[in-house]
N, C-alpha and C positions, 0 to 999 in steps of 0.2 A: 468340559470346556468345549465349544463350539467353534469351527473353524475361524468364525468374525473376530476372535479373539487374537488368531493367531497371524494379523494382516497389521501390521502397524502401523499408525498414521503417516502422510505425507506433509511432510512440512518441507516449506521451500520457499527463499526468496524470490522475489521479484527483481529480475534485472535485464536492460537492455536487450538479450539472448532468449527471447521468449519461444524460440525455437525447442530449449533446454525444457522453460518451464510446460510447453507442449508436451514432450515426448513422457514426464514426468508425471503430466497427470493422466495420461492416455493412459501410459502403463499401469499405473497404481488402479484405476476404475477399470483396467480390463482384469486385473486378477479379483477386483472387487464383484465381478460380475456383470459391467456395464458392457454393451457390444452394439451394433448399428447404429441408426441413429441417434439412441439415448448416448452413445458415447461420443459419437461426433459433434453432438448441442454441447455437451459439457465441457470439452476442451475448447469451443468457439468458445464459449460462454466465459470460460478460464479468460482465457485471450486476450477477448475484450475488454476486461474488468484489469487483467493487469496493462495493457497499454495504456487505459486511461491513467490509472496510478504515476505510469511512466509521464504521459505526455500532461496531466491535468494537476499531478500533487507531485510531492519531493523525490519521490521512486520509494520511499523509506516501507515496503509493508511486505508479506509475504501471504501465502496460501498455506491454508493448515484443510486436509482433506482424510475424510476416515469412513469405513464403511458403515452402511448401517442399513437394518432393517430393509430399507425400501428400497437400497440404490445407495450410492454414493452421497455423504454429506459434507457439506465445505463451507471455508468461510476465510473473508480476507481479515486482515490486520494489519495495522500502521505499527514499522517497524519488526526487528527480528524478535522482540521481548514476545508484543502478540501471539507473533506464527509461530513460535513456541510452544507454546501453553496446549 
């Protein structure tokens, strides 16, 4: 079994406090291996994608994040059922 195995995913709502969901995915992609700029683009990028949620739809979705192969992979979802999965 290979270290990738032993990192387990990041699941995390989206709320208000996106300072939280910063620090959260910062940490999770720097133990995944992300550092400099690939890691500063990835949490802007987090950011972005959850304000709009906040300020464009219901807030209702969260970030589900897990390592892989090439870098960190992630993806949003409507609601907690999603970011779960």
């Amino acid at each position: 079994m290979g270290t990738d195995n032993l990192l387990p995913p990041l699941r995390c709502e989206i709320t208000r406090d996106l300072g939280v969901l910063r620090t959260r995915v910062r940490d999770h992609a720097a133990v995944a291996g992300l550092s400099g700029t690939r890691l500063d683009d990835l949490v802007v990028t987090v950011n972005e994608a959850a304000a709009n949620v906040i300020e464009h739809g219901d807030g209702a979705a969260g970030v589900l994040a897990r390592r892989a192969a090439d870098g960190v992979w992630g993806r949003g979802g409507r609601g907690r059922r999603n970011a779960d999965r």
